[in-house]
C-alpha positions in Angstrom: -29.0 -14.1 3.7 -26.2 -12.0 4.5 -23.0 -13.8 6.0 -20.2 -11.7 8.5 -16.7 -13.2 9.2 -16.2 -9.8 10.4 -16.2 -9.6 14.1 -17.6 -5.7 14.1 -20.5 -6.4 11.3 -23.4 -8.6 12.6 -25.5 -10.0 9.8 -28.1 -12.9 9.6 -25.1 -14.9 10.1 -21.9 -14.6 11.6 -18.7 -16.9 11.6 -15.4 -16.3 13.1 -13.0 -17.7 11.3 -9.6 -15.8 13.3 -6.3 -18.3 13.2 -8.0 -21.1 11.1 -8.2 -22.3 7.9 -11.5 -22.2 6.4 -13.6 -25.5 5.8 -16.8 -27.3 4.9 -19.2 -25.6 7.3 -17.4 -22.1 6.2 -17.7 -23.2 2.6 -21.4 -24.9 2.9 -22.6 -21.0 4.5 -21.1 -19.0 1.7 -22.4 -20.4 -1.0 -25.9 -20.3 0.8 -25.2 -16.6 1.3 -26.5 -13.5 -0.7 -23.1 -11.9 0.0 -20.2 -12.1 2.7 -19.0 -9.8 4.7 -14.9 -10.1 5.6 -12.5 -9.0 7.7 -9.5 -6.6 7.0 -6.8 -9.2 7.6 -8.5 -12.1 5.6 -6.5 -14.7 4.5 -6.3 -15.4 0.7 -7.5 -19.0 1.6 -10.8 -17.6 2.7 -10.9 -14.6 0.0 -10.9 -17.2 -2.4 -13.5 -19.9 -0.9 -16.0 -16.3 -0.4 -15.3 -15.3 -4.3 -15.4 -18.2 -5.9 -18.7 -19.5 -4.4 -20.6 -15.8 -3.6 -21.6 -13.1 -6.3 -21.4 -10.4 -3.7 -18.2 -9.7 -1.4 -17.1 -7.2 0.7 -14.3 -6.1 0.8 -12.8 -6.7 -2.9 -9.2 -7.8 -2.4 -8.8 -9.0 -5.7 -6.0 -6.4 -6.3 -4.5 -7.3 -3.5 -4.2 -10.8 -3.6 -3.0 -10.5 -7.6 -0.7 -7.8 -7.0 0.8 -8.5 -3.5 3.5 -6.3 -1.7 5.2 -3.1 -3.2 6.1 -4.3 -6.3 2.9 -5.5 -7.2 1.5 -2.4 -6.5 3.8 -1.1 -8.5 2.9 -3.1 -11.3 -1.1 -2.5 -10.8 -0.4 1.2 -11.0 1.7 1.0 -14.1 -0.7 -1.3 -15.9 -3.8 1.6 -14.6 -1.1 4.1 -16.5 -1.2 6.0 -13.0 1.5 8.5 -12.3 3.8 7.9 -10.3 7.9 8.4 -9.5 10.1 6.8 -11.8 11.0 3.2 -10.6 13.0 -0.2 -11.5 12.2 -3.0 -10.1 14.6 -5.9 -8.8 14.2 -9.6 -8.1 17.2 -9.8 -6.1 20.2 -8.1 -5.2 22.5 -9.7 -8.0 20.0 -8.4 -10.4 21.0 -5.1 -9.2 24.5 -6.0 -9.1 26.1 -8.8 -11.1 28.5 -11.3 -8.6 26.9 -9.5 -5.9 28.7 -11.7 -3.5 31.6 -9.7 -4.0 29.9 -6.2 -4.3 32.2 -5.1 -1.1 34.8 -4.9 -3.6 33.3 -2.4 -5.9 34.5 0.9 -6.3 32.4 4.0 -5.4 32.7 4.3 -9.4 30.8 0.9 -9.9 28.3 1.8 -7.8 27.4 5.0 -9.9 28.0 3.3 -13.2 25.0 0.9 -11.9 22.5 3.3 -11.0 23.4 5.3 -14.1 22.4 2.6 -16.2 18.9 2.2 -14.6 18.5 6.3 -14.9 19.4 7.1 -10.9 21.3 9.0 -8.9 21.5 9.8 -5.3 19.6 10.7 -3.4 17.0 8.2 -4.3 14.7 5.7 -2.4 15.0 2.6 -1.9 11.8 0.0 -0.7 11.9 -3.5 0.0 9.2 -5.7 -1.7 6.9 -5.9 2.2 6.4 -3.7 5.2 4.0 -0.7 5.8 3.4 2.9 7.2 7.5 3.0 6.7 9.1 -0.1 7.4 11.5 -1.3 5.1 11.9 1.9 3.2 15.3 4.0 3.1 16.4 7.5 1.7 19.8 6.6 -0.3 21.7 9.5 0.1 25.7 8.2 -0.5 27.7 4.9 -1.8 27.5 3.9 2.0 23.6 3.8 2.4 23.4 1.9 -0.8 26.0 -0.6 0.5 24.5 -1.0 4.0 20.9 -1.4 2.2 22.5 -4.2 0.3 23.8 -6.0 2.8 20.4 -6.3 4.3 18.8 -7.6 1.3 21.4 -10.1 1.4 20.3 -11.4 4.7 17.0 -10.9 3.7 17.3 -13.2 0.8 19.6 -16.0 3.1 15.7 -16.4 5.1 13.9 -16.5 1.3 13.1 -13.2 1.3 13.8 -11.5 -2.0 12.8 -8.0 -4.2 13.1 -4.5 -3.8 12.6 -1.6 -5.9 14.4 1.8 -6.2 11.9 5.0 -6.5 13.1 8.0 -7.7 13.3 10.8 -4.5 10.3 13.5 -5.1 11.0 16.6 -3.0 7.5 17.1 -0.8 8.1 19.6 1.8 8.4 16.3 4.0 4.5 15.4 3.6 2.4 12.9 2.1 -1.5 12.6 1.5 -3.4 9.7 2.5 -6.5 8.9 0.5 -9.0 6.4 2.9 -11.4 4.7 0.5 -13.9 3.1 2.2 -16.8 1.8 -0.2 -18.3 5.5 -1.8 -16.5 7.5 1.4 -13.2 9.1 0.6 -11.3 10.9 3.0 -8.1 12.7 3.1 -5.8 14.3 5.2 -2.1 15.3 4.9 0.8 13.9 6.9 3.5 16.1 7.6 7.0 15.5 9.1 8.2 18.5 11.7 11.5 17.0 12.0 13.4 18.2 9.1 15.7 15.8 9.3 13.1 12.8 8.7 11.9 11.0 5.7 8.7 9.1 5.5 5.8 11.1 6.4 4.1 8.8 8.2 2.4 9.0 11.8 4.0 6.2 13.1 7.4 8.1 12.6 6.1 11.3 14.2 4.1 13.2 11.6 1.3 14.9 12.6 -2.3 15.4 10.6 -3.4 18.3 8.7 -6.8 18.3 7.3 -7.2 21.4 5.9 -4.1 22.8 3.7 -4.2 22.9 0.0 -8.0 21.4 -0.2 -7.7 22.0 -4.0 -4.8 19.3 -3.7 -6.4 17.0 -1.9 -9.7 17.5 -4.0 -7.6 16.2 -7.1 -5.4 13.2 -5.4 -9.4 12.0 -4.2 -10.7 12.4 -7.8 -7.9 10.6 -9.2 -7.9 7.8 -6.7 -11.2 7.0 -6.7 -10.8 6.6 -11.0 -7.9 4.2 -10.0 -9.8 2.2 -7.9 -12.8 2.0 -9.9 -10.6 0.5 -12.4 -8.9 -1.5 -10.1 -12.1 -2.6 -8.0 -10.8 -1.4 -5.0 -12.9 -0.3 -2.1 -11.1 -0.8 0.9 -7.9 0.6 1.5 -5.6 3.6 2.6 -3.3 5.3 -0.6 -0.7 7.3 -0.2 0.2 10.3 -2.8 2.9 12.6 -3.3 2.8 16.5 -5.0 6.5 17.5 -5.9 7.4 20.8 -4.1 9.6 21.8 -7.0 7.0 21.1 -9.9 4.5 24.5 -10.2 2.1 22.1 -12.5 0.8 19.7 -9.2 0.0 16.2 -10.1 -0.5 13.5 -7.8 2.0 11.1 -7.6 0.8 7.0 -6.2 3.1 5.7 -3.7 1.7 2.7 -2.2 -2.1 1.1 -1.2 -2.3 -0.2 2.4 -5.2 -2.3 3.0 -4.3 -2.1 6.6 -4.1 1.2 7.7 -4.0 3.4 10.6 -6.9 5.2 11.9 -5.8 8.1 13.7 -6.8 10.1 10.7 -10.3 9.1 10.8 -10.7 9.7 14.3 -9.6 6.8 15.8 -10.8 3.1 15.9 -14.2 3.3 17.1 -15.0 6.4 14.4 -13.3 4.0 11.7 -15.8 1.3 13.1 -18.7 3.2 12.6 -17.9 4.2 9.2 -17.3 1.0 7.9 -20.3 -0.5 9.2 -22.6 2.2 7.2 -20.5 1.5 4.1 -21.0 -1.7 4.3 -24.5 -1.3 4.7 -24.7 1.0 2.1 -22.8 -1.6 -0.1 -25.8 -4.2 0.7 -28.3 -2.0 0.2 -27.0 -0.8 -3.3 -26.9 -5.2 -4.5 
């Protein structure tokens, strides 16, 4: 018996469990499944319950759950000895800055003393530890951006929210690649910034798709993504890569994984749809 939480996949059974918490009845129909079915936004309360008590589910989050936000990710690509830009990870703001209650009394000097030690200088980039498709991420240009960026993760951490990370800046022509991996499908397509003056290449912020420049690029980001997420047993999921424009020796760069991701790349919702639903039938048929 094949179970569905997802609302788009009808199986011999099918259970929506939207804005609840999973319980006996959802537990008592797993484990009498052959494999389950989930949605995108599962919780990590229902992840669990389907992996723990079913051989076979789809998708595998277990990536996700272990290495949650950006720094996680961070930390899955380093241990997969991906490549990717130089980065240093921070808990907190005073772990970038010792006393940081007082860091509006540093000198511009301090500030450059700091990054120095950590390898950096501007410009640089600078991501807080959540957000996607561009939120949360800022181009660090001066003493002032790094100040203002501060003083956010100062608020941030007042609510409980805490971590960032600063990425070295990789000069791309303002474009980025993103790799769709959806069971065996793998699609690409680059995301380009007209406006100069932008920074993330993302569509959200007024990028536009190209599907067909440098296909020997995109050929090698989809070859080494799908190696990384064979290792990492990933097989739902939208990453992003990075070729330096200054660099004549191309190599793909990881950036982030989104397990939710647009779909204006893959032709919009209902094309996304359809495409899922074969993989996922494809991924039953291959148990």
């Amino acid at each position: 018996m094949i179970l569905s939480f997802h609302p788009c996949f009808v199986a011999d059974k099918n259970i929506i469990c939207a804005g609840r918490k999973p319980g006996a009845d959802d537990l008592a129909a797993i484990k009498a499944a052959h494999a389950v079915i989930l949605p995108q936004g599962c919780y990590k309360s229902l992840y669990y319950m389907a992996r723990g008590n079913c051989a076979y589910v789809f998708p595998n989050y277990d990536a996700r759950f272990k290495y949650p936000g950006k720094i996680g990710q961070i930390k899955l690509f380093q241990r997969k000895r991906v490549s990717l830009p130089e980065t240093v990870i921070f808990r907190n703001a005073d772990s970038f800055i010792p006393n940081f209650a007082s860091f509006s009394k540093c000198h511009s000097e301090d500030f450059q003393i700091t990054l120095a030690k950590f390898g950096f200088d501007f410009p640089f980039v600078f991501k807080f530890d959540w957000g996607g498709e561009g939120e949360n991420v800022y181009l660090i240009k001066s003493v002032e951006d790094l100040q203002e960026v501060l003083q956010k993760a100062a608020i941030y951490e007042s609510t409980g929210q805490a971590g960032f990370l600063i990425q070295e800046y990789i000069p791309s022509q303002n474009r980025s690649l993103r790799v769709v991996v959806i069971n065996r499908k793998i699609i690409t397509y680059w995301r380009v910034l007209k406006n100069r003056e932008g920074f993330c290449s993302n569509l959200s912020q007024g990028a536009v798709i190209d599907f067909d420049s440098d296909p020997d690029l995109q050929e090698m980001a989809a070859f080494s993504v799908e190696n990384f997420c064979k290792q990492a047993g990933i097989n739902l999921a939208g990453i992003d890569i990075l070729f330096s424009s200054e660099l004549q020796i191309k190599e793909p760069l990881f950036l982030e994984i989104n397990y939710f991701f647009g779909r204006r790349g893959l032709g919009g919702s209902e094309k996304y749809y359809e495409l899922l639903v074969s993989e996922i039938r494809g991924w039953i048929n291959s148990l």
